[in-house]
DRENPA-3360 file (N, C-alpha, C; in nm, 2 decimals, always signed):
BEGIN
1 = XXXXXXXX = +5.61/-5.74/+3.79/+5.73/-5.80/+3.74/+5.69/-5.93/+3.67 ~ +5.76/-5.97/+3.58/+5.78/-6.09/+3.49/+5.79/-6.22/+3.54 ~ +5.74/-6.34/+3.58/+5.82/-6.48/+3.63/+5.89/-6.45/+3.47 ~ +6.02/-6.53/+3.54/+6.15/-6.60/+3.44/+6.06/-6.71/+3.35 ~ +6.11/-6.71/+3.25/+6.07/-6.80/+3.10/+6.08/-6.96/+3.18 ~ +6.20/-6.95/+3.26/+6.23/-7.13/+3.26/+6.10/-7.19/+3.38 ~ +6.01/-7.14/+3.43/+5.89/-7.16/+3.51/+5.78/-7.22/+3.37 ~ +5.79/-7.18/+3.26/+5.71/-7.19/+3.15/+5.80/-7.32/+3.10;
9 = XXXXXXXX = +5.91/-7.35/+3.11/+6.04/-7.41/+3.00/+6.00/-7.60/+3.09 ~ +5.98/-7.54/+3.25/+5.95/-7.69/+3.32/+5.85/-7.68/+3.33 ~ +5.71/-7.63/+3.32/+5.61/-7.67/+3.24/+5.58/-7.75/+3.10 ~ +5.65/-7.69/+3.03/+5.65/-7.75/+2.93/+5.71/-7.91/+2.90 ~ +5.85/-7.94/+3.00/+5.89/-8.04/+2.99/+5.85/-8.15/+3.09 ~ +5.75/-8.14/+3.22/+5.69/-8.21/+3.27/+5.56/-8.22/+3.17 ~ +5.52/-8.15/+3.09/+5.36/-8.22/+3.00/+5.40/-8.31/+2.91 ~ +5.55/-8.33/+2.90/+5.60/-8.42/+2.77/+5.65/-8.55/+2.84;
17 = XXXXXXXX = +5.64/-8.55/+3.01/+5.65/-8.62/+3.07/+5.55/-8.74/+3.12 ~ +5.46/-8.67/+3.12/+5.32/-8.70/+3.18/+5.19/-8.78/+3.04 ~ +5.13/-8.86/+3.08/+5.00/-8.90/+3.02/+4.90/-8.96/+3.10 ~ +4.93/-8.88/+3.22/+4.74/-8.90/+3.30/+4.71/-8.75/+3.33 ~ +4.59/-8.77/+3.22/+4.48/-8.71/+3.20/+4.48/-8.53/+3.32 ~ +4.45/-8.59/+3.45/+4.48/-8.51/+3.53/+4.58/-8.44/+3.54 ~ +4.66/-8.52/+3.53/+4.81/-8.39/+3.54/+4.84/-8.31/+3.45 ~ +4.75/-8.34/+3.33/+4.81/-8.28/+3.22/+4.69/-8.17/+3.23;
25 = XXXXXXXX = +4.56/-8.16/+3.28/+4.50/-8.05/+3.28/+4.53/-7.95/+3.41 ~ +4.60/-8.01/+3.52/+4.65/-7.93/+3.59/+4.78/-7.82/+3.54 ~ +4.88/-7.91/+3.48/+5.01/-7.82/+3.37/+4.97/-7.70/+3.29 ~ +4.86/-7.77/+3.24/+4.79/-7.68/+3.12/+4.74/-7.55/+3.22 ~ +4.69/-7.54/+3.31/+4.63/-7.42/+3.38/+4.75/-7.36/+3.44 ~ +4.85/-7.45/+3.45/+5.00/-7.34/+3.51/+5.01/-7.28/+3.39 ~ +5.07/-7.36/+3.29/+5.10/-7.29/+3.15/+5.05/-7.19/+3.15 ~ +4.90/-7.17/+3.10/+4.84/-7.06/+3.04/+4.85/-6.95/+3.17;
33 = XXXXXXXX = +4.84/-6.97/+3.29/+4.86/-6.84/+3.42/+5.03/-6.84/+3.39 ~ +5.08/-6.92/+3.40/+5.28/-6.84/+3.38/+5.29/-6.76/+3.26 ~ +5.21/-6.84/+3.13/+5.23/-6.76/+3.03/+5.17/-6.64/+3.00 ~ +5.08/-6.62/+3.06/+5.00/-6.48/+3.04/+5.08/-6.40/+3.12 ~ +5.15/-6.41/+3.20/+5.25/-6.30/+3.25/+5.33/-6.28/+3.22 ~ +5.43/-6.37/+3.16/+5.55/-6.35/+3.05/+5.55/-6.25/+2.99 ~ +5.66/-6.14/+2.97/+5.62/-6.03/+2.85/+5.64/-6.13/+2.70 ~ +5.61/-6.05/+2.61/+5.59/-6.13/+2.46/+5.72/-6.16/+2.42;
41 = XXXXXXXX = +5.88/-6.08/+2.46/+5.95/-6.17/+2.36/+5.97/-6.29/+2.47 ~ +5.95/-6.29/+2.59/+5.96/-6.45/+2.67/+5.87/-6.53/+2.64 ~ +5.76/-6.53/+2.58/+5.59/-6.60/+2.53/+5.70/-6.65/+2.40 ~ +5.76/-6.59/+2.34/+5.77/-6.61/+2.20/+5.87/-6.73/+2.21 ~ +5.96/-6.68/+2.30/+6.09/-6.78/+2.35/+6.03/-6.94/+2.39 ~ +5.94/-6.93/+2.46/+5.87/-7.01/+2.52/+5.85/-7.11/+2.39 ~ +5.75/-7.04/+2.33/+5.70/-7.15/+2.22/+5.80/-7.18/+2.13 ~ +5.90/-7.16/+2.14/+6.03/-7.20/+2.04/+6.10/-7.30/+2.09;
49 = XXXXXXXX = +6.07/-7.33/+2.26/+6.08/-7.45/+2.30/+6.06/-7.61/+2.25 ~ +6.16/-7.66/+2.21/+6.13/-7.81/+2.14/+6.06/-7.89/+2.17 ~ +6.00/-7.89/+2.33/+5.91/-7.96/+2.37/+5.75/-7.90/+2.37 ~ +5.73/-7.73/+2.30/+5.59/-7.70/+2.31/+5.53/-7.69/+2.16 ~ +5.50/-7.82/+2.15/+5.43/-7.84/+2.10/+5.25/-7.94/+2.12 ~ +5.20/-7.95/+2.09/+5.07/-8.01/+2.06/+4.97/-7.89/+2.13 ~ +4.91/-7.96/+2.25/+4.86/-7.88/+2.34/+4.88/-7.75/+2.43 ~ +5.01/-7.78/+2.42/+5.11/-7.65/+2.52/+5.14/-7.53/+2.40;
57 = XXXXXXXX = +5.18/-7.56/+2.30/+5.19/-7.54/+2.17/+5.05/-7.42/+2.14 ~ +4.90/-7.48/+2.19/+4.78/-7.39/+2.12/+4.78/-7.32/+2.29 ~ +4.83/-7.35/+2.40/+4.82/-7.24/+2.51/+4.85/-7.12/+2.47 ~ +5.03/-7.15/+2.40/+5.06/-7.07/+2.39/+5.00/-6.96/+2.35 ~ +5.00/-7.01/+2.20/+4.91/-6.97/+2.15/+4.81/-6.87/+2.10 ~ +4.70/-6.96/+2.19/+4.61/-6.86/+2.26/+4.63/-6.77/+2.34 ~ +4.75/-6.77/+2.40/+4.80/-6.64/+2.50/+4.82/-6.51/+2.40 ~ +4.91/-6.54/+2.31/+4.93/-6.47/+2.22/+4.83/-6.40/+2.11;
65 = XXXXXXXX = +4.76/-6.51/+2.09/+4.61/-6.42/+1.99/+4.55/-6.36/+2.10 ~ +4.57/-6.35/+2.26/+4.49/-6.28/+2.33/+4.58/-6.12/+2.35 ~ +4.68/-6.14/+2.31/+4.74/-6.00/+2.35/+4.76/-5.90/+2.19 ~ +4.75/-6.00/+2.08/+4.72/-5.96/+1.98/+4.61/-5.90/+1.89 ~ +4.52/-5.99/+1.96/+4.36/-5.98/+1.95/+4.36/-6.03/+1.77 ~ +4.42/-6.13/+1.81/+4.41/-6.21/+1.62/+4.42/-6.36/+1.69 ~ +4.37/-6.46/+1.56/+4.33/-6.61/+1.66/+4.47/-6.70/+1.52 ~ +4.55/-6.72/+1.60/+4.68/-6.81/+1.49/+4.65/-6.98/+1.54;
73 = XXXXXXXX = +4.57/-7.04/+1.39/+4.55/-7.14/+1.36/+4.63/-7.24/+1.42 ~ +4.76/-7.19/+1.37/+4.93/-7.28/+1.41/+5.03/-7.21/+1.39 ~ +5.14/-7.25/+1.45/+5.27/-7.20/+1.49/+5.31/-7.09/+1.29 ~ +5.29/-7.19/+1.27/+5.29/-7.09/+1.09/+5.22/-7.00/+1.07 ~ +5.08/-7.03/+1.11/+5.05/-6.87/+1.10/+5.06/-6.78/+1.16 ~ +5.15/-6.81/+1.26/+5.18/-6.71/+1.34/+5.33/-6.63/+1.30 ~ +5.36/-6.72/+1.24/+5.47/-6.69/+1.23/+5.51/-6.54/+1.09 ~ +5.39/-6.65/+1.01/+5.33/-6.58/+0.90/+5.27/-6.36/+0.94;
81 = XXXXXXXX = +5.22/-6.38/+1.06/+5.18/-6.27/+1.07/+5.32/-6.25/+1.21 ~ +5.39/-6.25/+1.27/+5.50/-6.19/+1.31/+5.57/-6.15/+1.22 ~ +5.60/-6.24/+1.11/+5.71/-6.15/+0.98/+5.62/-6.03/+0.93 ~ +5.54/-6.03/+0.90/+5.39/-5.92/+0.86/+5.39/-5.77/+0.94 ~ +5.41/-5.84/+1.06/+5.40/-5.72/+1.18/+5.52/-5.65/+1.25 ~ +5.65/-5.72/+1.17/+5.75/-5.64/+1.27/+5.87/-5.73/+1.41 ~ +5.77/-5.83/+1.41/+5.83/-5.91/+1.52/+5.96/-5.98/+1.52 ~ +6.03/-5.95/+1.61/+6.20/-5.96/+1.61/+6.18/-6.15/+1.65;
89 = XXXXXXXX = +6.19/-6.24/+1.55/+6.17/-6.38/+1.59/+6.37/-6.44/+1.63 ~ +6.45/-6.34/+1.61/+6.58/-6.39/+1.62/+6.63/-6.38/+1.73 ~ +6.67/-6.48/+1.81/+6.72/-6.47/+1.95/+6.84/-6.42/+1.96 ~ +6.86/-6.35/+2.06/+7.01/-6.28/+2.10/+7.06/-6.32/+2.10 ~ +7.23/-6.33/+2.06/+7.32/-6.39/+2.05/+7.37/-6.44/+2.19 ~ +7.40/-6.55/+2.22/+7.48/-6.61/+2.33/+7.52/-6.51/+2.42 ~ +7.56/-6.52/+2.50/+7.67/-6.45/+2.64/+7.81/-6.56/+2.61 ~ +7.86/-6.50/+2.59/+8.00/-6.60/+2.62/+8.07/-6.61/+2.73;
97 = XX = +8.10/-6.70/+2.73/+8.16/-6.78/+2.87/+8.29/-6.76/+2.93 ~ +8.33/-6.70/+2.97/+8.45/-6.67/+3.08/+8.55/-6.81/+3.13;
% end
């Protein structure tokens, strides 16, 4: 089974939190172990996150050129080869609210 996206989502927003050194290489090893479990469209969700960018950003990543077996420079080229390959980049529409 999958951990839920939002274990990746407060990851992400504690590394935007943080600037000692340590904490941010401990984040970084959650990241990449939460995110390698995620299936791909929750990996993908992830890095669409406003706060994953720099470092958290190339975890991603790199998670992704590992399940692809292709190495994406930056978020553009990836993106560049998701339109290329098929990949549904459009999030589901809402749930509406009761």
């Amino acid at each position: 089974m999958f951990p839920r996206p939002a274990a990746a989502d407060r990851l992400v927003a504690a590394m935007d939190k943080t600037d000692d050194f340590g904490a941010l290489l401990y984040l970084f090893g959650g990241l990449g172990s939460v995110s390698g479990r995620l299936d791909t469209d929750h990996l993908v969700k992830v890095l669409q996150h406003p706060l994953a960018a720099g470092a958290a950003q190339r975890v991603l990543l790199d998670v992704l050129g590992q399940r692809t077996r292709h190495t994406f420079r930056s978020p553009w080229h990836f993106l560049d080869w998701a339109a290329s390959n098929g990949v549904d980049l459009v999030p589901p529409p809402a749930k509406a609210q009761r």
